[in-house]
KEVOGU-103007 format. One line per field, with one value per residue: residue number from 1; z negated, x negated, y of N, C-alpha, C in turn; residue in one letter. Coordinates in Angstrom, 2 decimals, padded with zeros to 5 digits. Example, Ala and Ser with C-alpha at 12.3 -4.5 7.8 and 13.67 -1.06 7.14 Angstrom:
<atoms>
resi	c(1:2)
nc3	c(-007.80:-007.08)
nc1	c(-013.19:-012.85)
nc2	c(-005.69:-002.25)
cac3	c(-007.80:-007.14)
cac1	c(-012.30:-013.67)
cac2	c(-004.50:-001.06)
cc3	c(-007.80:-007.87)
cc1	c(-013.20:-012.90)
cc2	c(-003.30:000.03)
resn	c(a:s)
</atoms>
This chain:
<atoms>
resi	c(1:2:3:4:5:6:7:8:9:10:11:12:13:14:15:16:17:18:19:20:21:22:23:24:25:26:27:28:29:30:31:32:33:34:35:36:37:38:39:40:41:42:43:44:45:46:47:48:49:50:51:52:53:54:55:56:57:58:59:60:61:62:63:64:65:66:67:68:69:70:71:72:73:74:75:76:77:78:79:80:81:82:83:84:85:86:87:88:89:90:91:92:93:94:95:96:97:98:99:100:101:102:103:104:105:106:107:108:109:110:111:112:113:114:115:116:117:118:119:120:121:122:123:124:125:126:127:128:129:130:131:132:133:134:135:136:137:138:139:140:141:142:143:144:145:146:147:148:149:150:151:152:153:154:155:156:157:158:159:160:161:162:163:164:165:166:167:168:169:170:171:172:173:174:175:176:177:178:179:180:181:182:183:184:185:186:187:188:189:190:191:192:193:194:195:196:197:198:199:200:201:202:203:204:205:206:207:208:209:210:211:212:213:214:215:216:217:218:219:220:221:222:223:224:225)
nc3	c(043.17:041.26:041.25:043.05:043.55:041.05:042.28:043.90:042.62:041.72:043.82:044.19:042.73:043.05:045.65:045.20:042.91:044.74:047.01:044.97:044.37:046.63:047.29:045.07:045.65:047.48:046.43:045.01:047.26:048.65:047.16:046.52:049.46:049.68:047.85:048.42:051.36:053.33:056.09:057.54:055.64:055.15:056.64:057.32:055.20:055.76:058.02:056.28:055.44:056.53:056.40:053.63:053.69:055.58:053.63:051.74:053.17:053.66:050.86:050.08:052.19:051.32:047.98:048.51:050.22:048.29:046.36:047.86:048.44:046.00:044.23:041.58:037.40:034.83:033.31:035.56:037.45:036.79:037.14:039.88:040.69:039.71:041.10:043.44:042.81:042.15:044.54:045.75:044.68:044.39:047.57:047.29:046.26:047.64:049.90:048.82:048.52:051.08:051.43:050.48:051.63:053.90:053.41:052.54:055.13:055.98:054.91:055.36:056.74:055.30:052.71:049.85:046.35:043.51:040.36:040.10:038.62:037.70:039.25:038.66:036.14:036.04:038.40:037.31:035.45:036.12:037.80:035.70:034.55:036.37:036.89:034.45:034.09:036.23:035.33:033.08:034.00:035.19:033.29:031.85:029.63:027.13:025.49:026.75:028.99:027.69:026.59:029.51:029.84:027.94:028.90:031.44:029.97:029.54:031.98:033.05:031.15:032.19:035.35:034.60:033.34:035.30:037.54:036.32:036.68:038.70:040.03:038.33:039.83:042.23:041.93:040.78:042.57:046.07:048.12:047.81:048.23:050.34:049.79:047.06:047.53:048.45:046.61:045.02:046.14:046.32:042.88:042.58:044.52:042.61:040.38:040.72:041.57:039.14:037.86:039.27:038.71:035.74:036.00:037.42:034.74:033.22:033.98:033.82:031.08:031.27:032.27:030.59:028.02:029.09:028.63:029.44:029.57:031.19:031.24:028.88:027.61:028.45:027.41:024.87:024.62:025.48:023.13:021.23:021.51)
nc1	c(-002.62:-002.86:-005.61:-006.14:-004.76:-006.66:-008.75:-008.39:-007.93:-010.34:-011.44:-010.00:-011.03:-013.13:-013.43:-012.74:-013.87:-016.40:-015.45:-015.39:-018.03:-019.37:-017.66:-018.57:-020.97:-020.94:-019.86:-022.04:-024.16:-022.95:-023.12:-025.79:-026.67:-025.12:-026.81:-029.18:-029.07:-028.93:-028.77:-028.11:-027.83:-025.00:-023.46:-023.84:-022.59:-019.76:-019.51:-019.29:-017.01:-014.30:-015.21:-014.17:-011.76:-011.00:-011.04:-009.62:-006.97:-007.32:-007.74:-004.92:-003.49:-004.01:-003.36:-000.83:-000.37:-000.74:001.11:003.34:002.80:002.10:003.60:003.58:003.77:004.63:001.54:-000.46:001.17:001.38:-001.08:-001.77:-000.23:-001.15:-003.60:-003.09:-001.97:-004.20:-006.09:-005.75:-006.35:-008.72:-009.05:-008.26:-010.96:-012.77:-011.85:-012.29:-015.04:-015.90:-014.64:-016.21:-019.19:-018.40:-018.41:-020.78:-021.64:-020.47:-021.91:-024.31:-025.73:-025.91:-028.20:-029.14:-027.73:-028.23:-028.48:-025.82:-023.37:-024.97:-023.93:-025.00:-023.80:-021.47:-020.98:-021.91:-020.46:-017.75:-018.71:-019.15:-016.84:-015.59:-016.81:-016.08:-013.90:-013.12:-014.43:-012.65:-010.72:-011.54:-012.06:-010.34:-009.85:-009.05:-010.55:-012.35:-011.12:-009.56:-011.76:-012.45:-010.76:-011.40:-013.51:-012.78:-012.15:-013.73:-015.15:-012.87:-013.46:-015.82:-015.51:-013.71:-015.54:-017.44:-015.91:-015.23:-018.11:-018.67:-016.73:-017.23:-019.80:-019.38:-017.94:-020.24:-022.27:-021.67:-022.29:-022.79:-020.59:-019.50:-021.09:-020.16:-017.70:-017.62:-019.35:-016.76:-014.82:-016.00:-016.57:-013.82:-013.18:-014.58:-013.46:-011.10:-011.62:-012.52:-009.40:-008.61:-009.58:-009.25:-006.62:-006.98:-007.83:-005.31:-002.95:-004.90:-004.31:-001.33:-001.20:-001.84:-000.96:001.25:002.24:003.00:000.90:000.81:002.45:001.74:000.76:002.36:004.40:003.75:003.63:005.95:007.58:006.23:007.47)
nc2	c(-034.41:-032.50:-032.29:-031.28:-028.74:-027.16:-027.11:-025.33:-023.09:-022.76:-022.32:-019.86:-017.96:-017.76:-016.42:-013.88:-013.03:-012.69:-010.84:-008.81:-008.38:-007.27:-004.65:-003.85:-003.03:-001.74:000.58:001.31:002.06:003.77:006.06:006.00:006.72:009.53:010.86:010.74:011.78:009.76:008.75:006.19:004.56:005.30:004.55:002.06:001.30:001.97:000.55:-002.14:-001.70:-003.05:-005.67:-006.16:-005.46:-008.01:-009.79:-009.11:-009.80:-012.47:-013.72:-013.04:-014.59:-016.78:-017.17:-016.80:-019.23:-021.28:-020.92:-021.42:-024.13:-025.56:-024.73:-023.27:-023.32:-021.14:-020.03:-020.88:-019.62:-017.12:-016.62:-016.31:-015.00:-012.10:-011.98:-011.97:-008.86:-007.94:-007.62:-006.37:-003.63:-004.01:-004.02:-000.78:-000.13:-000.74:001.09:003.58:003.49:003.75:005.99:007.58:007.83:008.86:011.27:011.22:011.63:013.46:015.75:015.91:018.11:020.08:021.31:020.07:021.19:023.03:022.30:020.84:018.13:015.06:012.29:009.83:008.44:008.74:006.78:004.63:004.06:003.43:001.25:-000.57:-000.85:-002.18:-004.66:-005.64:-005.89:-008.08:-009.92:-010.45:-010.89:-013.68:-015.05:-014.84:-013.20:-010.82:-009.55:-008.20:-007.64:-005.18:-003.81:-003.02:-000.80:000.83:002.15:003.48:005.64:007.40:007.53:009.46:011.65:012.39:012.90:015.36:017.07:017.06:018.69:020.86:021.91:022.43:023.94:026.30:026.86:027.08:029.75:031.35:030.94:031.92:030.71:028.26:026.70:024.78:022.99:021.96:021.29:019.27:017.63:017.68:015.98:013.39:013.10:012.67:010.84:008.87:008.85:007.67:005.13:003.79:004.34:002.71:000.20:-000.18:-000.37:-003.20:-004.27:-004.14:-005.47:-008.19:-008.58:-008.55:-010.82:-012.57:-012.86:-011.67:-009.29:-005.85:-003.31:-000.84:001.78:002.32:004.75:006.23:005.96:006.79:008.81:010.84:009.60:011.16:013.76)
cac3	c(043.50:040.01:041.14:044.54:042.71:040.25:043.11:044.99:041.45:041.34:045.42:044.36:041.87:043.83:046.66:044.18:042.78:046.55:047.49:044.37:044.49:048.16:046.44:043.96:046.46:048.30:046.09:044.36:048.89:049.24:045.97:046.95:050.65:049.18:047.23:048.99:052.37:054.05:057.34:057.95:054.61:054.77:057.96:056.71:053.65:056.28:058.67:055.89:054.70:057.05:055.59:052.39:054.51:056.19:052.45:051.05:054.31:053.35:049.87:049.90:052.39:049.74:047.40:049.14:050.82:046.80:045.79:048.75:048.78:044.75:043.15:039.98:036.72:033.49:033.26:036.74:038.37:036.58:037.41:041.00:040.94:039.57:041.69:044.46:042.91:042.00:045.57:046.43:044.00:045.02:048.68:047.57:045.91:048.73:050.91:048.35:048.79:052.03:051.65:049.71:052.57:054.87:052.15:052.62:056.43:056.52:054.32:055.99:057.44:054.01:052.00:048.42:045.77:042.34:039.12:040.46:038.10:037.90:039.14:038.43:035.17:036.22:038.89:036.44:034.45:037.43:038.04:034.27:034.70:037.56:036.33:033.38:034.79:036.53:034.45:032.17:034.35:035.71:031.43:030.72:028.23:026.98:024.95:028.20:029.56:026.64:026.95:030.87:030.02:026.98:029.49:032.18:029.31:029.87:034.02:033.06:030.75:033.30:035.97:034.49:033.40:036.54:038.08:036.00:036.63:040.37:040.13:037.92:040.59:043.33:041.60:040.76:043.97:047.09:049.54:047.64:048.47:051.28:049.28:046.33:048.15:048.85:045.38:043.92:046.87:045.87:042.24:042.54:044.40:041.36:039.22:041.13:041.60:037.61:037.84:039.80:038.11:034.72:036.87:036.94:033.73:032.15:034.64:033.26:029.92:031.29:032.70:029.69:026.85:028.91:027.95:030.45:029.32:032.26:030.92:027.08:027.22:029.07:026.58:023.04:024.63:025.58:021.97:020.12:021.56)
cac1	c(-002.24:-003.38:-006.92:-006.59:-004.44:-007.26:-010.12:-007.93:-007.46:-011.40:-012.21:-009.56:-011.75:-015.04:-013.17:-012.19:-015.68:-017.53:-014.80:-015.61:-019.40:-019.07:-016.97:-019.61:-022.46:-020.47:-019.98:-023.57:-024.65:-022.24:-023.85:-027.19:-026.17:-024.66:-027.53:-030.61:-028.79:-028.93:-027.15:-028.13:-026.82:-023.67:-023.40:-023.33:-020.88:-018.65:-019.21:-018.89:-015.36:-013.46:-014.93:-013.37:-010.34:-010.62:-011.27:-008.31:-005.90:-007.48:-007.45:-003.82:-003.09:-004.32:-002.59:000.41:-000.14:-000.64:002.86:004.33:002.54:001.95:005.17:003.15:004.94:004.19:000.23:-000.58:001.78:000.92:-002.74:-001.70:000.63:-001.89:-004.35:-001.98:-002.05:-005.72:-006.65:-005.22:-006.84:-009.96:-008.88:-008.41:-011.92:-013.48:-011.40:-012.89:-016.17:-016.17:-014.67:-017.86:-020.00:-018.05:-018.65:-021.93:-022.09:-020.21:-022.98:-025.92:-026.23:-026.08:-028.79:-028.68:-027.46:-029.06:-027.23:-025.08:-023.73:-025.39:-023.13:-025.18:-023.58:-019.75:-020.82:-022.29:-018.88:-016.51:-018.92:-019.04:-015.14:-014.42:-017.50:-015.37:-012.40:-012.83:-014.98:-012.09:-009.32:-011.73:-012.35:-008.62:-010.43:-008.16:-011.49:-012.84:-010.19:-009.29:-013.09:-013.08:-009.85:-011.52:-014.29:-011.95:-011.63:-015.24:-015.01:-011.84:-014.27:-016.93:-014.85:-013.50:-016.52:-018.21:-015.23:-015.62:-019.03:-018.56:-015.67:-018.34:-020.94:-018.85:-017.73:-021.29:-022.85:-020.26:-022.85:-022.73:-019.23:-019.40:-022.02:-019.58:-016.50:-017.68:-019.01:-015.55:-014.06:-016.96:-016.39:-012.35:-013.17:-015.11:-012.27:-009.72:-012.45:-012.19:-008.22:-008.22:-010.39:-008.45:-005.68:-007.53:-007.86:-004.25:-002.91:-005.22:-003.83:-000.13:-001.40:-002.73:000.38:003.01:002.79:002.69:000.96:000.44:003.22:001.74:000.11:003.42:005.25:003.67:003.70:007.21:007.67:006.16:008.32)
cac2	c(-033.05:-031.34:-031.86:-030.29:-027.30:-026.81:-026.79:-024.13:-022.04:-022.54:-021.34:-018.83:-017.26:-017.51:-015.50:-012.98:-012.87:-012.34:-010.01:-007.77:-007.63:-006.71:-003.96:-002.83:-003.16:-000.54:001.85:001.99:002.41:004.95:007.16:006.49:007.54:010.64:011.92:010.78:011.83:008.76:008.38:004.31:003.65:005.48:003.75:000.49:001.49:001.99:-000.94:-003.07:-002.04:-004.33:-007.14:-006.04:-006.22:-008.74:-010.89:-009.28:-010.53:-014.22:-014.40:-013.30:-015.20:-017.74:-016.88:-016.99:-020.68:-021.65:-020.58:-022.25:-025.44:-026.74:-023.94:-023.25:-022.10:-020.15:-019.33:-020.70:-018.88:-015.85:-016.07:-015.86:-013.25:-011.56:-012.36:-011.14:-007.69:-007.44:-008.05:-004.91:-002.79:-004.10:-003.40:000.63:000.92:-000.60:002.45:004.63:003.57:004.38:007.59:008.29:007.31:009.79:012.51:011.49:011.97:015.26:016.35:015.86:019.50:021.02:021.06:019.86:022.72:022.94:022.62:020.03:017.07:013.82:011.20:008.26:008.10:008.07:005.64:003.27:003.70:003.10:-000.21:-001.53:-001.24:-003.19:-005.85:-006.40:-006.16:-009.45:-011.15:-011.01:-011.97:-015.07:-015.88:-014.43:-012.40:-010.13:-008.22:-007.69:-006.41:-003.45:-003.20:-002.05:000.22:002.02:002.82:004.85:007.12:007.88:008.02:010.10:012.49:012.80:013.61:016.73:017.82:017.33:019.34:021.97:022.67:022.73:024.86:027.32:026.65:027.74:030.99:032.03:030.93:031.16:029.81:026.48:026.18:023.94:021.11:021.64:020.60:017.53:016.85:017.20:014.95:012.05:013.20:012.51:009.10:007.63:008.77:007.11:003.63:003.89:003.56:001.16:-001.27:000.01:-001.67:-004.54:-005.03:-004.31:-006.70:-009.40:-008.41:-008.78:-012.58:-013.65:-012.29:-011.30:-008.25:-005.15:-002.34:000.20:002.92:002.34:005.78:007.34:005.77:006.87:010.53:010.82:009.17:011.98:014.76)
cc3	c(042.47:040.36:042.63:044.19:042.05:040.86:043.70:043.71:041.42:042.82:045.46:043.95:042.46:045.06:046.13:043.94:043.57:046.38:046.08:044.53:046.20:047.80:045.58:044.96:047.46:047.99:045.44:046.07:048.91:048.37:046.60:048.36:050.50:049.08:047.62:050.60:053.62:054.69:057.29:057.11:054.55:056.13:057.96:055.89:054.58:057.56:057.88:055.47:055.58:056.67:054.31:053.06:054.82:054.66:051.54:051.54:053.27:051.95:049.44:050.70:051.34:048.72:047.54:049.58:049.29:046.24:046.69:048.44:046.92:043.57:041.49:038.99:035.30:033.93:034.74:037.42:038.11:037.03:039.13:041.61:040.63:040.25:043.18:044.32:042.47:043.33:046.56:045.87:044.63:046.72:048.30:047.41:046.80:049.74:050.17:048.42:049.75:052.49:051.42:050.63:053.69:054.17:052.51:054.22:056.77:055.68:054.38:056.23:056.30:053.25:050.33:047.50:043.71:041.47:039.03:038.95:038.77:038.25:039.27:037.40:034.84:037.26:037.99:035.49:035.08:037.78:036.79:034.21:035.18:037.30:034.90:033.38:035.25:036.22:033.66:032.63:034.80:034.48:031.31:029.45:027.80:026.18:025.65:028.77:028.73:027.04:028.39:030.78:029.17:027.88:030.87:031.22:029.51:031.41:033.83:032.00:031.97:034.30:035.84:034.02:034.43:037.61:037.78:036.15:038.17:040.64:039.70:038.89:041.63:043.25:041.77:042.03:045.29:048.47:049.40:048.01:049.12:051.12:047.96:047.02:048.25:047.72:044.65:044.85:046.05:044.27:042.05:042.85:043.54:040.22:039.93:041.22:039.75:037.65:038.25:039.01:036.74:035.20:036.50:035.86:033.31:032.87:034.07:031.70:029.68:032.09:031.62:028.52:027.51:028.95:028.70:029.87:029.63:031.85:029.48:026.94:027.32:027.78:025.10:023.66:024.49:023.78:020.56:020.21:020.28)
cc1	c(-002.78:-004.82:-007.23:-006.54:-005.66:-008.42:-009.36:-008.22:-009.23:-011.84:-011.27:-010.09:-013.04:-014.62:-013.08:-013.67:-016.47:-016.92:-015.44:-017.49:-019.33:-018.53:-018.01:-020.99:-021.84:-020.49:-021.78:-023.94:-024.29:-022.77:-024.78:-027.27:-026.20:-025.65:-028.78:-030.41:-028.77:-028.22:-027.40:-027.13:-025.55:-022.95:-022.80:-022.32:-019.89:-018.46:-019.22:-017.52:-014.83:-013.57:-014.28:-012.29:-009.87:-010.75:-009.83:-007.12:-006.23:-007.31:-005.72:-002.69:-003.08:-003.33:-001.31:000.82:000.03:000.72:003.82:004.05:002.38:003.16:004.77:004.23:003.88:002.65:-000.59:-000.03:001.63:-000.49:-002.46:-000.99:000.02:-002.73:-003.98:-002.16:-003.58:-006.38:-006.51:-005.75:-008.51:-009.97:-008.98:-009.63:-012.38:-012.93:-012.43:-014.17:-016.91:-015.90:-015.72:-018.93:-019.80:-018.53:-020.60:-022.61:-021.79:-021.64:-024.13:-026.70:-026.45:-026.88:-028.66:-028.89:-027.89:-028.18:-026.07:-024.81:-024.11:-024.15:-023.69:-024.63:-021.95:-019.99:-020.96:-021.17:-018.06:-017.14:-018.86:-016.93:-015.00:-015.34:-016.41:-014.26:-012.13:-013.78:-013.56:-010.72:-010.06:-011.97:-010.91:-009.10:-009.45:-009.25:-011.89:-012.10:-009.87:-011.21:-013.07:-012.18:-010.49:-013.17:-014.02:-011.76:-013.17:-015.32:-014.23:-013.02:-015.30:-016.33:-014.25:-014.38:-017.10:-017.41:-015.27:-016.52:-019.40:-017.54:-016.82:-019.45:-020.35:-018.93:-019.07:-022.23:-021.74:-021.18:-023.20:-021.49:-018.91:-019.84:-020.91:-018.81:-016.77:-018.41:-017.81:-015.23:-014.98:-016.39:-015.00:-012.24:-013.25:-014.19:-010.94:-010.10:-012.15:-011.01:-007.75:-008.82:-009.63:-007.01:-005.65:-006.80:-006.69:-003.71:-003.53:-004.70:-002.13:-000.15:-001.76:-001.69:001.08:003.20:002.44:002.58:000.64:001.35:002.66:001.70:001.24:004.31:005.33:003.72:004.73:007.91:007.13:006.67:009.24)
cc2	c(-032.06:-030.91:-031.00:-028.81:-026.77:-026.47:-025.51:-023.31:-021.87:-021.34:-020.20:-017.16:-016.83:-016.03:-014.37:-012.10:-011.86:-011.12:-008.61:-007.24:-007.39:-005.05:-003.22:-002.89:-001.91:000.98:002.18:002.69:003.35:006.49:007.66:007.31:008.98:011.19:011.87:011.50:010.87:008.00:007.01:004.09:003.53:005.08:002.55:000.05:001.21:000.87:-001.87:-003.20:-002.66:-005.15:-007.31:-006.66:-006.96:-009.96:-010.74:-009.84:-012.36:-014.27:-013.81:-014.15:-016.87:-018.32:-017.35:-018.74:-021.53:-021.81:-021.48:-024.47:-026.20:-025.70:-024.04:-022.55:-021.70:-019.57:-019.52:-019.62:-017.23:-015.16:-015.77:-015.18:-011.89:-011.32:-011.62:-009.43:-007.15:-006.95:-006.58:-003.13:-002.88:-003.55:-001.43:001.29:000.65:001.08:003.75:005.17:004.17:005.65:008.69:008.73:007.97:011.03:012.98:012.11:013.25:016.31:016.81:016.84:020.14:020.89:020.80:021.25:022.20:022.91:021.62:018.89:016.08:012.67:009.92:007.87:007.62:006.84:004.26:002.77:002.67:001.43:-001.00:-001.62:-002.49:-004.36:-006.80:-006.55:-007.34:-010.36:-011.36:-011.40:-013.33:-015.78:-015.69:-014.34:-011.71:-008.97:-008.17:-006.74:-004.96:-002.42:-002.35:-001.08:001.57:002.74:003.49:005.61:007.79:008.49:009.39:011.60:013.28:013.66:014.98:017.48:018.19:018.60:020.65:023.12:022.80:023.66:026.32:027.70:027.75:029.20:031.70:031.83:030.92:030.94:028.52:025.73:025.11:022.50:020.95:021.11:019.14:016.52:016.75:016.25:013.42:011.91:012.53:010.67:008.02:007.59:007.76:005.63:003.26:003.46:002.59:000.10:-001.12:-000.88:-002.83:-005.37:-004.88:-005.29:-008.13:-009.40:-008.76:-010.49:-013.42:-013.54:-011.91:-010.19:-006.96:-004.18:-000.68:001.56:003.23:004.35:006.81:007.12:006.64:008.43:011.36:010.89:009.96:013.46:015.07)
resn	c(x:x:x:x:x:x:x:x:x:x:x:x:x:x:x:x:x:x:x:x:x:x:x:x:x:x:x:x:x:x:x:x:x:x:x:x:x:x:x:x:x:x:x:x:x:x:x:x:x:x:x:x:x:x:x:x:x:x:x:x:x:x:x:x:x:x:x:x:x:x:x:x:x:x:x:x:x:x:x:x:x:x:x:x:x:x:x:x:x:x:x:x:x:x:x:x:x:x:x:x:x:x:x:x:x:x:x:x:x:x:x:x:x:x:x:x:x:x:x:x:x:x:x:x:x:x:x:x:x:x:x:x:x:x:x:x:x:x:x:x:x:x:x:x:x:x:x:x:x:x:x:x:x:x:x:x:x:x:x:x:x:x:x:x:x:x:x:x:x:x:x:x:x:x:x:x:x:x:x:x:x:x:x:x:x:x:x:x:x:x:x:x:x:x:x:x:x:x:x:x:x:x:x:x:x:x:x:x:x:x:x:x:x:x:x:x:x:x:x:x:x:x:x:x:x)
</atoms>
């Protein structure tokens, strides 16, 4: 029975795996979509999110048959309670992805507006997150994981810059209004793909010590009133 357990804990990880680059193959599509204007692509972004879906149904059904059928305890059972709530995070960026990919289709009519930020540089954030995010819950890294959190403070930078200067844009041009709008919506997505994969990783940080530290930041703030 240990060695069946230990092949499931392995095809649990592979599913995990798939399911995320599926996931990052979405959002880079949904960018490029965005900024080259490219209806096929953002086409595809969005006929592929079900299979997200349909990977997160199975590997929690997974999950689930795991708990029932071999009743793991301490670090097992943590990796798949975990595993349980990862699956779901990964389920929102895929949504996000594709929100991108709609962003990109309402867009189409508008021609691109000058001055704009670059968001290849928060995307590349938002994906070095969620890369290390589950590299280091499938190592139970724990420097992996701090690693993909201290780089949402970066996504989390970008993002309000980028906001800023679309807010400025608007003001000084108000016939960009209509291509801005839909860079802050894209803009907002990659910040929220960022939290999620920040997710990720404190989660693998509360599987590997125990130790839950998703309020830390609420905490030490509160704490210096």
């Amino acid at each position: 029975m240990e060695r069946h357990f230990l092949d499931e804990l392995d095809q649990l990880k592979k599913q995990l795996l798939m399911m995320s680059a599926h996931v990052e193959r979405n959002i880079g599509d949904a960018i490029q979509a965005f900024i080259r204007r490219d209806y096929q692509l953002a086409e595809q972004v969005r006929n592929r999110d079900p299979e997200i879906d349909l990977a997160e149904i199975r590997i929690d059904e997974h999950c689930m048959s795991m708990l029932a059928l071999y009743q793991p305890v301490a670090r097992d059972l943590r990796f798949i309670t975990t595993a349980l709530k990862i699956v779901k995070d990964l389920e929102r960026i895929g949504d996000h992805a594709a929100d991108i990919a709609k962003q990109a289709l309402a867009a189409m009519a508008d021609l691109p507006i000058q001055g704009v930020p670059d968001l290849s540089a928060m995307t590349g954030s938002a994906q070095q997150i969620l890369k290390k995010a589950l590299d280091a819950f499938v190592k139970a890294d724990v420097k992996l994981a701090w690693q993909a959190i201290q780089y949402d403070d970066e996504v989390d930078r970008l993002h309000e810059k980028n906001l800023n200067a679309l807010i400025a844009l608007m003001i000084k041009d108000p016939p960009s209004v209509s291509q801005a709008i839909h860079l802050i919506y894209v803009n907002k997505y990659l910040e929220r793909i960022g939290d999620h994969s920040s997710n990720i990783a404190e989660m693998v940080i509360f599987m590997v010590e125990g130790k839950d530290i998703r309020h830390l930041e609420k905490i030490k703030r509160l704490s210096k009133r």
